[in-house]
C-alpha positions as CSV (number, residue, x, y, z in Angstrom):
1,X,-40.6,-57.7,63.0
2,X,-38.0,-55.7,62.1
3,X,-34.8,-55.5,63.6
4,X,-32.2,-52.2,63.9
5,X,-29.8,-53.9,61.2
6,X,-32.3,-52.9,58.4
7,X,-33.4,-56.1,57.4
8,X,-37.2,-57.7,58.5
9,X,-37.0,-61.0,60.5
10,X,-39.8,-62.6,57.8
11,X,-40.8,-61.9,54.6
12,X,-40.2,-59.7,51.8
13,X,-39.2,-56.3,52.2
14,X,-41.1,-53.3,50.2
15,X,-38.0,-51.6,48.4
16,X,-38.1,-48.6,46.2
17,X,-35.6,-47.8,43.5
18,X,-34.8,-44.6,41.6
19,X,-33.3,-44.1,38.9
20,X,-34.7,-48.0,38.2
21,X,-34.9,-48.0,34.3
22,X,-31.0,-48.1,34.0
23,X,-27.4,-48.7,35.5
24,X,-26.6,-48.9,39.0
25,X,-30.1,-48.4,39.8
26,X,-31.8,-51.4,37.2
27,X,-29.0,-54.0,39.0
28,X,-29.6,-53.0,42.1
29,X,-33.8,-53.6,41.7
30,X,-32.9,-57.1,40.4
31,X,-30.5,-57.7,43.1
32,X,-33.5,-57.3,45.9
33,X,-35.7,-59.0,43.4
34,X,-33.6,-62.5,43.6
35,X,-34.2,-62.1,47.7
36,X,-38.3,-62.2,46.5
37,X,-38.1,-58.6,47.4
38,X,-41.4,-56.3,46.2
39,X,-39.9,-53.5,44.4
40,X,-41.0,-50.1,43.1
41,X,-39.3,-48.4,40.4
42,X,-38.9,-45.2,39.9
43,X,-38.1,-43.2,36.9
44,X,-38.8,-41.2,33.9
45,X,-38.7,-43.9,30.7
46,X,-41.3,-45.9,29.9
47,X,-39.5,-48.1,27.8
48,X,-36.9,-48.3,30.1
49,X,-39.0,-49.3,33.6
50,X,-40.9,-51.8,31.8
51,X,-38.2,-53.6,30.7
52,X,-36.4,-53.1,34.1
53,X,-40.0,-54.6,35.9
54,X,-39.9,-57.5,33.9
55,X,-36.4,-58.2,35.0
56,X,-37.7,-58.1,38.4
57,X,-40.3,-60.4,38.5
58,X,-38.1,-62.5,36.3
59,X,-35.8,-62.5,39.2
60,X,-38.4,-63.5,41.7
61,X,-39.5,-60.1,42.9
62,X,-43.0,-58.0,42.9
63,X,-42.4,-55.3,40.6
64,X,-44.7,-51.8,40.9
65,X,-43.1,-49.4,37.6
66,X,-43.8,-45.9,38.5
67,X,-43.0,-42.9,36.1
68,X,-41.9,-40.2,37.7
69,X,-39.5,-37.4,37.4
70,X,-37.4,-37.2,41.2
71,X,-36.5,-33.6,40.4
72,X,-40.3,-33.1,41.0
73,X,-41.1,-32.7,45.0
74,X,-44.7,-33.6,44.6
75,X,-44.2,-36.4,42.1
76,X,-42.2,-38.4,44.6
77,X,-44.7,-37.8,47.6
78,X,-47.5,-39.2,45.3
79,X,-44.9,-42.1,44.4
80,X,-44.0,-42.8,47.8
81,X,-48.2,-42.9,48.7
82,X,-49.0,-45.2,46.0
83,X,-45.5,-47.9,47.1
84,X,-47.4,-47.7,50.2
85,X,-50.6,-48.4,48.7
86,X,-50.3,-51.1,46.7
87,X,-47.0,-52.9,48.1
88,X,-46.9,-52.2,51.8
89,X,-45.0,-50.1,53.9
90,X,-41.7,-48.7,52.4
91,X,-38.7,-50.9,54.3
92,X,-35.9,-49.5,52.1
93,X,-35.6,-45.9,49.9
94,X,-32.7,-46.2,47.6
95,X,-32.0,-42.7,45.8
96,X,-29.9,-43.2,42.7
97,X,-30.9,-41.2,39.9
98,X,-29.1,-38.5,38.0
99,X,-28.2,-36.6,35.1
100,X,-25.1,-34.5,34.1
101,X,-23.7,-32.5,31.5
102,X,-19.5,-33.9,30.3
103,X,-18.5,-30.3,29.9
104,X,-16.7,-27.7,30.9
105,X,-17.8,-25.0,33.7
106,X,-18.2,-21.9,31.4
107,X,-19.4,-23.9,28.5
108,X,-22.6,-25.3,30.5
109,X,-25.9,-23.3,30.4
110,X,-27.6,-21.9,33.9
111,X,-30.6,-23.7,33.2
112,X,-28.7,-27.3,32.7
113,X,-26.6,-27.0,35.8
114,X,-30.0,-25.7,37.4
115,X,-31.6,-29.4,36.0
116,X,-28.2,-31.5,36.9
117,X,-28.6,-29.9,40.5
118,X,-32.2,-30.5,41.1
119,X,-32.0,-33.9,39.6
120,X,-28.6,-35.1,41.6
121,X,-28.9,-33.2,44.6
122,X,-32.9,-32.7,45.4
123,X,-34.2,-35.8,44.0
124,X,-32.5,-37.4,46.7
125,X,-33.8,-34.5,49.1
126,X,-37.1,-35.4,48.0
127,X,-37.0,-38.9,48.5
128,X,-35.0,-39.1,51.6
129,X,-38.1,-36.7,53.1
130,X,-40.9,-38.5,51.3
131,X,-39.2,-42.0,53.1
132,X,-38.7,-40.8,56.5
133,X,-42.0,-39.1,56.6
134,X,-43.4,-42.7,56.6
135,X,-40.7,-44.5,58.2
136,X,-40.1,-42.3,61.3
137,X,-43.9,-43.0,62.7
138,X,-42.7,-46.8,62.6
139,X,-39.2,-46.1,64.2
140,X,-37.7,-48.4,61.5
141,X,-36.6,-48.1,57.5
142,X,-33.3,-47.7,55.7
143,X,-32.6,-44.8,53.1
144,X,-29.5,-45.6,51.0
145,X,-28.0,-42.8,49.2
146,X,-26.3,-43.8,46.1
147,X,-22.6,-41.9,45.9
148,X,-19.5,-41.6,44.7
149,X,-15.9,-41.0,44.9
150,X,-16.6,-37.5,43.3
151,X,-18.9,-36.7,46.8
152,X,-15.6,-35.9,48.1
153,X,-13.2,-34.9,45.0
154,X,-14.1,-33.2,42.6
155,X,-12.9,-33.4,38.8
156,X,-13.0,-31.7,35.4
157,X,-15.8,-31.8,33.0
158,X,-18.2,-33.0,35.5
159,X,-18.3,-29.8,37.7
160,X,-22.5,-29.7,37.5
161,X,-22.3,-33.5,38.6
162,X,-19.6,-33.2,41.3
163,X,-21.2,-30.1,42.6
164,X,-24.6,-32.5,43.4
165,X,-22.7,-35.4,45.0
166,X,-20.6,-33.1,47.7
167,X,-24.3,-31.2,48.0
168,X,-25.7,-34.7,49.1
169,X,-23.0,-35.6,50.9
170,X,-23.2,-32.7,53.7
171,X,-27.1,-32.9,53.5
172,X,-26.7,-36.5,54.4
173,X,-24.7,-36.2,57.6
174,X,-26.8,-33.5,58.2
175,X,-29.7,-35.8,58.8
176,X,-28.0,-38.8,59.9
177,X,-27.2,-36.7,63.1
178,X,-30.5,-35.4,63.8
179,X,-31.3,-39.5,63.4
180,X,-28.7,-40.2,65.7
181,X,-30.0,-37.5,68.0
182,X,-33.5,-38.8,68.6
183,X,-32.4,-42.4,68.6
184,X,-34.3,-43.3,65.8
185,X,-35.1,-46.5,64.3
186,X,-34.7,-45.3,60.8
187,X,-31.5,-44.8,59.4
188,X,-29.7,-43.3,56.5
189,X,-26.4,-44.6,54.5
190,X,-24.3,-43.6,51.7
191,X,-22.2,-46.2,49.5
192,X,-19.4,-44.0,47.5
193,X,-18.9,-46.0,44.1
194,X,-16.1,-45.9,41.7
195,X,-16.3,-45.7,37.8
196,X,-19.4,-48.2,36.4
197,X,-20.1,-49.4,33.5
198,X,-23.5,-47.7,32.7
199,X,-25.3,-46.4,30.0
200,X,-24.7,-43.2,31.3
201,X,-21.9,-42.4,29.1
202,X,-24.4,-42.8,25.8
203,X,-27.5,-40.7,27.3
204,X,-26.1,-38.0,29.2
205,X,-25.1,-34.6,27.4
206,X,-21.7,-34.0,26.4
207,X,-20.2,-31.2,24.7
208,X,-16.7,-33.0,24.2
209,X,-14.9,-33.5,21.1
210,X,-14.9,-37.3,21.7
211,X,-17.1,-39.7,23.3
212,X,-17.3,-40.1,26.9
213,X,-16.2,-42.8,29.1
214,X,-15.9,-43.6,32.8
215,X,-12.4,-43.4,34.6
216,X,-10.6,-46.6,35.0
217,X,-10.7,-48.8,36.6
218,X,-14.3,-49.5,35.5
219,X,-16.5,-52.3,37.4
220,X,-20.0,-53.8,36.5
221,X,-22.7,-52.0,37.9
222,X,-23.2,-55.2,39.8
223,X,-20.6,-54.3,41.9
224,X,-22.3,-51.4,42.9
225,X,-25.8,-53.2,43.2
226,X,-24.3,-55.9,46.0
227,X,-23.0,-53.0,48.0
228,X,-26.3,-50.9,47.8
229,X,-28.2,-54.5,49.0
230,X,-25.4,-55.1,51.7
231,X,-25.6,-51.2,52.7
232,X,-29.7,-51.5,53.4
233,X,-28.7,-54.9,55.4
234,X,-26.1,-52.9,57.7
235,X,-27.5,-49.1,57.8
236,X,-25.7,-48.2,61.0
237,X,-22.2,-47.4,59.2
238,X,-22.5,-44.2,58.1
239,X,-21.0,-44.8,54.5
240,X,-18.9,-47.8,52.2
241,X,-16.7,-47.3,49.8
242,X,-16.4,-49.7,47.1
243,X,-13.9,-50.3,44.8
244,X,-10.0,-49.9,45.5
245,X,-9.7,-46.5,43.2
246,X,-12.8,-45.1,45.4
247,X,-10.5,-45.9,48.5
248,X,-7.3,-44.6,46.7
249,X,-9.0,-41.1,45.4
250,X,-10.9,-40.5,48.9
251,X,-7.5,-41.2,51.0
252,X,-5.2,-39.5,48.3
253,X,-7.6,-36.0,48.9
254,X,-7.6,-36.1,52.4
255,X,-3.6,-35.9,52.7
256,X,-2.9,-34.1,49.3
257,X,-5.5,-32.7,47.6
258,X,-3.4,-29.4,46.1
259,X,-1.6,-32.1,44.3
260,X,-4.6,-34.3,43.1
261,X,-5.4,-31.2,41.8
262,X,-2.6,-30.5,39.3
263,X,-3.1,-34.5,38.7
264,X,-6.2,-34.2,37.4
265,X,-6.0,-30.9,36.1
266,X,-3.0,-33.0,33.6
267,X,-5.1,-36.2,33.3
268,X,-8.2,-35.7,33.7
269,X,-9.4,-34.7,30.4
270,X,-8.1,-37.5,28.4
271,X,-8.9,-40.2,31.0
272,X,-12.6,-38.9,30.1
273,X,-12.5,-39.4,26.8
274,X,-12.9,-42.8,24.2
275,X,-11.1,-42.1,20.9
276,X,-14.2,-42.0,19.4
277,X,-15.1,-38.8,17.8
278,X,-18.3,-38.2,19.1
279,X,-21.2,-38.2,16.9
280,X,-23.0,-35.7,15.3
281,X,-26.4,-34.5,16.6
282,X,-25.8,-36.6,19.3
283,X,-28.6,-36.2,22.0
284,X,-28.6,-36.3,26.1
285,X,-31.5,-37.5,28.7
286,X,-31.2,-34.0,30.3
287,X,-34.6,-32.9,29.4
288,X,-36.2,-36.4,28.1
289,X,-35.7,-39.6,28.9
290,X,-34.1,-41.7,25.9
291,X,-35.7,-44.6,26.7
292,X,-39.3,-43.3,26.7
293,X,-41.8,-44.6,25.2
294,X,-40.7,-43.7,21.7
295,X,-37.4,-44.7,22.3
296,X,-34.6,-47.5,23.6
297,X,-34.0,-49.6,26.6
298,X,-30.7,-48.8,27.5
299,X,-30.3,-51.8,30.3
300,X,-27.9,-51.9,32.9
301,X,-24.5,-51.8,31.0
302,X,-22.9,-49.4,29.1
303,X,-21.0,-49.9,25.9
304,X,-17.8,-51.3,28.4
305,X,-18.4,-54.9,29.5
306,X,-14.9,-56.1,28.0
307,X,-13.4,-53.4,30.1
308,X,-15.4,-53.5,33.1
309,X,-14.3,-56.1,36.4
310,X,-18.0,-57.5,37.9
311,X,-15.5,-58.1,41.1
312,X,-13.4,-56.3,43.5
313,X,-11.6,-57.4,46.8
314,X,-12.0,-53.7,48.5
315,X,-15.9,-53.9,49.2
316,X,-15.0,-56.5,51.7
317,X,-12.3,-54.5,53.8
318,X,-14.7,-51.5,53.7
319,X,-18.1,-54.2,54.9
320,X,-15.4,-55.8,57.8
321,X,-12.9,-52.7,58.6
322,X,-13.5,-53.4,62.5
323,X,-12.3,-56.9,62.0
324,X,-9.4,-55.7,59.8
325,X,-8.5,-53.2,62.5
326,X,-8.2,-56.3,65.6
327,X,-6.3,-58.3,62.9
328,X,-3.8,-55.6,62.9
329,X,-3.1,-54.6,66.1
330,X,-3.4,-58.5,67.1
331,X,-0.1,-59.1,64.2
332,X,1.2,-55.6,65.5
333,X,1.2,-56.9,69.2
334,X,2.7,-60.2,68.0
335,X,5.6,-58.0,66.5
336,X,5.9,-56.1,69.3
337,X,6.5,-59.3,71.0
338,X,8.7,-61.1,69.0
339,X,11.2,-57.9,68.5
340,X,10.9,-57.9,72.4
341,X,12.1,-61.3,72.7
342,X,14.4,-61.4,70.1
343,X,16.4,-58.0,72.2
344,X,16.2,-59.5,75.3
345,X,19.9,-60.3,76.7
């Protein structure tokens, strides 16, 4: 019934979604809800999972909203037993949420980078084990882990965040080998994303003088959603980039990365900031969710949709990089050729 690509040869799959009430994570629970998908979300806001469940089943999916905070080892064992329970056996584990603090190193509290890191870094740690402990009896299932460019460079103001993503990054080869190792049907994945248009730049902590905003280029979370879907479809690549300033940054620190450093340490401050002087009081999701029960859905997109591009052409080269690879050596050959010919006495 279910084949090593990742996807079932009939009938809906049973996904689960953390990090489901908002951004990446709320498009990419629709986007396996429009393939009739039964999907269980996973996150802290009430508010915000109903409204996210209600966008599934509007979509065509099963929807199973499950509160739960991923920082919490136990939680996400009980959430995992109850997917099982009421939707099936778990086919796909996305991990996707976080939190963060838009600050500088010294300026953020032990107890805050202890809550980004637990969050970022062992929710996924949590869920990752929670999934394999059911999918590795079956020799089949697909855990997608939910990146970023900043897995691999690092930048200013986000040190608690970047911290988590390089974390999850060794951790996930880490396991992908031991996978590998016993030959397993089960498989894990990573998708690196570029700057999205979330809400996350209105609910997470910042102790900036002006409001924060992703790095541009900025895409639709969308973007991210159809890679996350493609990357549970195709588990066996060990990671996709998406987006060409993902490509550009990863490539740019593995030949130069003492000079991305003085880069960013020039522009990376501004290029984090609106011109918005940020308001007072202003509140993060660090510690409560902000679109609990007593208060907002947040949705999918943040304040940037006249910014954001819902397309990009680099997604495809990262999905078809073995048939980019033939195409070029086949036109390099043919160079080759025609060079030789054109020399010949």
């Amino acid at each position: 019934m279910f084949r090593r690509s990742g996807r079932t040869s009939h009938g809906p799959r049973v996904v689960v979604v953390t990090g489901a009430s908002g951004g990446v994570g709320r498009a990419t629970a629709r986007a396996f809800a429009a393939r009739g998908d039964r999907v269980a979300l996973v996150a802290r806001g009430r508010k915000g999972l109903d409204a996210a469940a209600d966008e599934v089943r509007r979509a065509g999916g099963t929807a199973l909203p499950l509160e739960a905070d991923v920082a919490d080892a136990r939680a996400v064992e009980d959430a995992a037993a109850q997917v099982e329970r009421e939707l099936g056996p778990i086919d796909v584990w996305v991990n996707d949420a976080f939190t963060t603090v838009f600050a500088e190193f010294t300026d953020i509290e032990p107890d805050e980078f202890r809550r980004v890191t637990e969050v970022c870094y062992l929710g996924y740690v949590y869920g990752t084990r929670a999934a394999l402990r059911r999918m590795l009896p079956r020799d089949r299932g697909v855990v997608v882990q939910v990146g970023s460019a900043l897995a691999y460079r690092g930048i200013p103001l986000q040190s608690a965040y970047c911290g988590a993503k390089h974390a999850i990054q060794g951790w996930n080869e880490a396991v992908r080998c031991e996978l590998l190792h016993h030959g397993s049907g089960a498989s894990v994945t990573m998708v690196q994303l570029p700057a999205l248009n979330t809400p996350q730049f209105d609910w997470s902590l910042a102790r900036m003088p002006r409001r924060p905003q992703p790095v541009p280029p900025i895409y639709q979370p969308e973007l991210a959603a159809r890679s996350v879907v493609y990357a549970a479809d195709h588990p066996r690549r060990r990671e996709y980039w998406v987006g060409a300033s993902t490509m550009g940054t990863l490539l740019a620190n593995a030949v130069m990365p003492g000079v991305l450093d003085r880069y960013l340490a020039r522009t990376g401050y501004d290029s984090q900031m609106t011109d918005e002087t940020k308001p007072p009081g202003d509140r993060g999701n660090l510690w409560q969710p902000l679109d609990g029960s007593d208060g907002e859905d947040f949705g999918a997109h943040g304040r940037f949709d006249e910014r954001a591009a819902s397309r990009a052409p680099q997604p495809w080269t990262s999905r078809h990089h073995n048939v980019l690879a033939v195409a070029g050596l086949t036109v390099a050959a043919a160079a080759a050729a025609a060079r030789h010919r054109l020399l010949r006495p």
